[in-house]
N, C-alpha and C positions, 0 to 999 in steps of 0.2 A: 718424735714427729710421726704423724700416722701416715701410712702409705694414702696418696693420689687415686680413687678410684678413676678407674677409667669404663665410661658408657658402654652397654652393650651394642654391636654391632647386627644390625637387619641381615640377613644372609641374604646374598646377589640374587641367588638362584631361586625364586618364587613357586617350582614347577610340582607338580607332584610324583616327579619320575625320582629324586631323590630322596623324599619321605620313604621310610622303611614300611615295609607291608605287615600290615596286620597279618597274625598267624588266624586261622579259623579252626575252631575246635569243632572238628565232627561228629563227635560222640555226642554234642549238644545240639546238633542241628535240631530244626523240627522237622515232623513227618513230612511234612507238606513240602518244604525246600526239599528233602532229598529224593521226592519224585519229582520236582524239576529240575535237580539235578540228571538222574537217572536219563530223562530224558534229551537233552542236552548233548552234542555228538562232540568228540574231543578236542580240544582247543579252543573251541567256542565257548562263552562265559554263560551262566546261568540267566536269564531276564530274570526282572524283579518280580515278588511276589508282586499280587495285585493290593491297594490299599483300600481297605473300605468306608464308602463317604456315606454317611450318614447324611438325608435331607433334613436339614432344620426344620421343627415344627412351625409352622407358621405365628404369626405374631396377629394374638386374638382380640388383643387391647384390655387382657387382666380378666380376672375373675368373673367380674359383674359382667363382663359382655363377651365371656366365651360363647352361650347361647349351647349350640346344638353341636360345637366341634369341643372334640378333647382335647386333653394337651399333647397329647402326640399327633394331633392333626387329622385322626381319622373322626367321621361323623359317629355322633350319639345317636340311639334309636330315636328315630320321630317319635315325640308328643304330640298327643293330640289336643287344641284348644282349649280353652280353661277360660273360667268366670274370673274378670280381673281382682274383685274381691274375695274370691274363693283363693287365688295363691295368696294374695298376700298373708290371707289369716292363715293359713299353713305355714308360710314364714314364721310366721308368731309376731308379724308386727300390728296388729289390734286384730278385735274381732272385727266378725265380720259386715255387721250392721255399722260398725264404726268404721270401716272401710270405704262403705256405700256412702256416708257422710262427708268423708274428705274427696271422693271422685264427686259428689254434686255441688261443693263450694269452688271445684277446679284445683285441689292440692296436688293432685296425681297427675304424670302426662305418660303416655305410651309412646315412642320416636319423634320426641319433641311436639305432639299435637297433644293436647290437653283430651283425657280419659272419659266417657263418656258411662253413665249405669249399663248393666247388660254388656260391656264389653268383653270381648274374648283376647286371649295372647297367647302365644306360643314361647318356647327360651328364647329364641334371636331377638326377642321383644327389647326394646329397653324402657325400665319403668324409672322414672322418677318420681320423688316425693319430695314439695317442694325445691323441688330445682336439685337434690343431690339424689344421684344413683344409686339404687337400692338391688343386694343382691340376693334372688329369690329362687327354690328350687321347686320345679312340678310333682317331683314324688321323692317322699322321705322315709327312709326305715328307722330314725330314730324314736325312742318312747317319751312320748312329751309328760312335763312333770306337772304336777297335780298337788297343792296343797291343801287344805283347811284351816283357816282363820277363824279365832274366836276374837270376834270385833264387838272391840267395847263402845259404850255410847261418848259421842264426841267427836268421830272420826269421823272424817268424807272417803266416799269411793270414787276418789277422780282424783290426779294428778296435780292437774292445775286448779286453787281455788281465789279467784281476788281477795278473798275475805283471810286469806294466811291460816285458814283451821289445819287440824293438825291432820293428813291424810293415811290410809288403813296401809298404799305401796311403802312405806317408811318403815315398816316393820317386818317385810317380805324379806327372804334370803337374795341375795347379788346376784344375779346370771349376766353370764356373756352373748352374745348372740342372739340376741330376744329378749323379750320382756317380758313381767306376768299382764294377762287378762283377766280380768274379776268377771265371776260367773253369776249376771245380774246383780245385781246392787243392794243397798241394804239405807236407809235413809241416816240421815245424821245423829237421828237419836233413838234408832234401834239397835240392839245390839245380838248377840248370837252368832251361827254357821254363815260363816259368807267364804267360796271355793275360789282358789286363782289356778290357772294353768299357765300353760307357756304356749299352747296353740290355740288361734282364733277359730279354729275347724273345729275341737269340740269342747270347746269354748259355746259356739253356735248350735251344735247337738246337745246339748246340757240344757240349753233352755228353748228348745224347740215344742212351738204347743202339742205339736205328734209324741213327742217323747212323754210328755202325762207321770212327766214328775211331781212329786206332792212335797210342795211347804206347807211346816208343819211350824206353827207360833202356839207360844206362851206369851198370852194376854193381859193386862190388869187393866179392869175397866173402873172408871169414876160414874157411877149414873146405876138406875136400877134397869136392868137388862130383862124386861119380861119374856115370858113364853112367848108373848104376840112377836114381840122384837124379834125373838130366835130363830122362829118360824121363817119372818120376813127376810131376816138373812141365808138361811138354810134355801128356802124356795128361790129368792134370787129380786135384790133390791135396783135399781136406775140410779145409776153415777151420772156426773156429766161426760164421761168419753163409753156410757155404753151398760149395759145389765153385767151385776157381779154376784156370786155367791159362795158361801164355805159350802165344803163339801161335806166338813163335819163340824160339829160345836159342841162342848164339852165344857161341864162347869167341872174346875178343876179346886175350888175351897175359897175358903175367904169371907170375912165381911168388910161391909162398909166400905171404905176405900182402898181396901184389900181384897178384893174378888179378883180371880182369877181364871180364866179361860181357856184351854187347848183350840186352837181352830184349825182347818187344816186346807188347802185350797190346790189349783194345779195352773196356777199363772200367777206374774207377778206385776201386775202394773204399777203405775208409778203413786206410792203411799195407797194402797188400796184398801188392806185391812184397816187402817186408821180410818180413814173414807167410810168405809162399811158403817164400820162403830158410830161415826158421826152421825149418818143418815139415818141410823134411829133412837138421835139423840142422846148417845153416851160418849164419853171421853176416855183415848187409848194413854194412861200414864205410865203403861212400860211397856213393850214389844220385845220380845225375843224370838229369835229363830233357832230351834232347837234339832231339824231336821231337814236335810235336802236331798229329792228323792232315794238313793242307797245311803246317805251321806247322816250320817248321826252326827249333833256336836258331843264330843268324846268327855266323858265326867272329869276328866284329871287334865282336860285343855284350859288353862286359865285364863283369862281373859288378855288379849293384846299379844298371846302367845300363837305359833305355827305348827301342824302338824304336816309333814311330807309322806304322802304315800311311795309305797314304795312301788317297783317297774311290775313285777306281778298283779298287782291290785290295780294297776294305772291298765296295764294291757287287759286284765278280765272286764272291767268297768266298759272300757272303749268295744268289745267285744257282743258285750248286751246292748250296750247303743246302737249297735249296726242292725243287731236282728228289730230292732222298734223304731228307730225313727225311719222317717219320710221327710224325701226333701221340700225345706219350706225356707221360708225367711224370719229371721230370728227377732222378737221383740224385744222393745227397751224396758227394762225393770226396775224397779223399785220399791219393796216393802212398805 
């Protein structure tokens, strides 16, 4: 039969006069105690070191609306004022014409009032885009990426299409934190160089008319393309949105419904070269884009495939942009 435990008993006495004393080892002390020791006249007990309290950083409301305070609570250097389209496309959330677009249908609001074109902001700003908070910085040291696309005929350069065709973003590499920006546009059934980046800032320097970049097409015309035609293209023919002309024209071989052209131009509005061709009478049956201003399409880029520049080439390219452009506003393109 197993012994009856019996419960432990609480001891009466609660006090701490009978608790045995800790020994203190003073070989371990630290510096600091044994000069308030030192200090200390005999009998009397040491006062406690002091403890130190750290102020809690203040509570910012999270990333997107720290604004102009750090995490530790001290202020960021003041920024100064900013074009509300100029951050965002620095964000890398569109360019910047496409920016100016959603501030004039009212997609964007600044402290709950709806954004207006021309507006300025500062960090404490808060920007919405349709109704979620969007979080943007005023200066960035990182190298925004820069690809090459050799875009086959078929593809749309836009995102969303009603028509379900197949679009050129589908074949871009995945990024986090942004997205790519196509560098002007290329139409549904031309094919050749079309440039994506991840920043809408030069995104917007890439096809600024200061900048006096040259597209460069590979042409097949149907129609006989005389001297006189050539001329009128070279000297400069009347579209409906305004006077266009090549800068250069170049019969590049061919007969019959295989003739071929180089032409080479330094804006892109929307279907222009085909326009040209029309206006004196001939039919564009293939379009390629072979060259954008430093930008060659590469002989071994196959069609539907990506080329990434790499951070060297991305920084020298951004580099010559700064010495040539002027600030303008950027137009809508389309080959």
């Amino acid at each position: 039969m197993k012994p009856k435990r019996t419960p432990l008993r609480q001891s009466k006495s609660t006090g701490s006069e009978n608790r045995p004393e800790k020994p203190v080892d003073r070989n371990n002390e630290s510096p600091r105690g044994r000069a308030l020791r030192r200090d200390v006249p005999e009998g009397q007990s040491a006062p406690a070191a002091p403890v130190s309290r750290r102020k809690p950083a203040p509570n910012t409301g999270g990333r997107a609306n720290r604004g102009s305070i750090a995490r530790d609570g001290r202020p960021l250097a003041e920024a100064k004022p900013e074009r509300l389209q100029k951050v965002l496309a620095q964000a890398g959330i569109g360019s910047r014409r496409e920016m100016e677009e959603w501030i004039t249908v009212g997609r964007i609001s600044v402290n709950g009032v709806t954004a207006q074109i021309g507006q300025s902001v500062v960090p404490t700003d808060k920007i919405k885009i349709g109704g979620r908070l969007v979080n943007v910085r005023f200066t960035t040291t990182k190298t925004p990426r820069v690809v090459m696309y050799h875009k086959p005929e078929g593809e749309i350069v836009s995102r969303d299409d009603p028509e379900g065709r197949p679009s050129v973003f589908n074949a871009l590499p995945r990024i986090r934190g942004g997205r790519w920006i196509a560098v002007g546009r290329l139409d549904f059934n031309t094919s050749g160089l079309l440039l994506f980046t991840t920043s809408g800032e030069l995104a917007n320097k890439l096809t600024h008319p200061s900048s006096e970049l040259v597209r460069d097409y590979a042409v097949r015309v149907l129609g006989d393309l005389t001297l006189k035609a050539q001329q009128q293209l070279l000297s400069g023919i009347e579209l409906e949105d305004g006077p266009a002309s090549f800068s250069s024209l170049a019969d590049a071989g061919g007969e019959g419904a295989n003739h071929w052209y180089r032409v080479t131009l330094f804006e892109g509005r929307n279907r222009e070269v085909r326009r040209m061709f029309e206006a004196v009478g001939c039919t564009v049956s293939r379009l390629i884009r072979v060259r954008y201003g430093p930008f060659n399409l590469p002989p071994q880029l196959k069609r539907g495939r990506v080329h990434e520049l790499d951070e060297l080439e991305v920084k020298a390219l951004m580099r010559e942009l700064e010495k040539m452009i002027k600030p303008a506003e950027m137009p809508l393109e389309s080959a």
